[in-house]
C-alpha positions, -999 to +999 in steps of 0.1 A: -239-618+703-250-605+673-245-620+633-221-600+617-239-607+586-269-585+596-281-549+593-295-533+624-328-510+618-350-495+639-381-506+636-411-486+656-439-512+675-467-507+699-451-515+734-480-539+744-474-561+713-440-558+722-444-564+759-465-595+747-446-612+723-417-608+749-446-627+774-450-654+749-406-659+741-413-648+708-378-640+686-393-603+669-364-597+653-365-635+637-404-629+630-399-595+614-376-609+590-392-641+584-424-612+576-402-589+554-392-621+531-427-633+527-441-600+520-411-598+492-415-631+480-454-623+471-449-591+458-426-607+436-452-636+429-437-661+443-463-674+465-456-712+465-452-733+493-418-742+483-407-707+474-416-697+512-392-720+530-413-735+556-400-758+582-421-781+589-409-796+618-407-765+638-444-747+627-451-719+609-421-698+589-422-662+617-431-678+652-405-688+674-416-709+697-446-721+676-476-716+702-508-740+689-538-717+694-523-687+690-545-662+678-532-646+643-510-675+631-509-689+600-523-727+594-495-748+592-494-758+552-475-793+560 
């Protein structure tokens, strides 16, 4: 079911990253908007921890299931 407070878009990807994120369980829609807001909130300037709504519990703000020694990922800043 999808949240009727959200826009669908079409958004173009190479089908092997596609093909395996979809491997790894990954949520692209989640991590493409978790990207969009980060790349938003530092063009703005807003580069703060606490501006970028990490959850620490869970890993990184983008990866769905968080995957420890995933190549690319962000250092968890907790």
């Amino acid at each position: 079911m999808h949240d009727v407070n959200k826009k669908s878009v079409m958004v173009y990807l190479d089908p092997k990253v596609v093909a395996e994120a979809k491997e790894l369980g990954l949520n692209i829609s989640k991590i493409c908007e978790n990207a969009l807001k980060e790349a938003i909130k530092r063009l703005k300037g807003q580069e703060s921890k606490n501006d970028l709504n990490f959850n620490c519990e869970a890993g990184p703000v983008g990866f769905e299931p968080t995957i420890s020694g995933s190549a690319g990922q962000r250092p968890n800043p907790c």
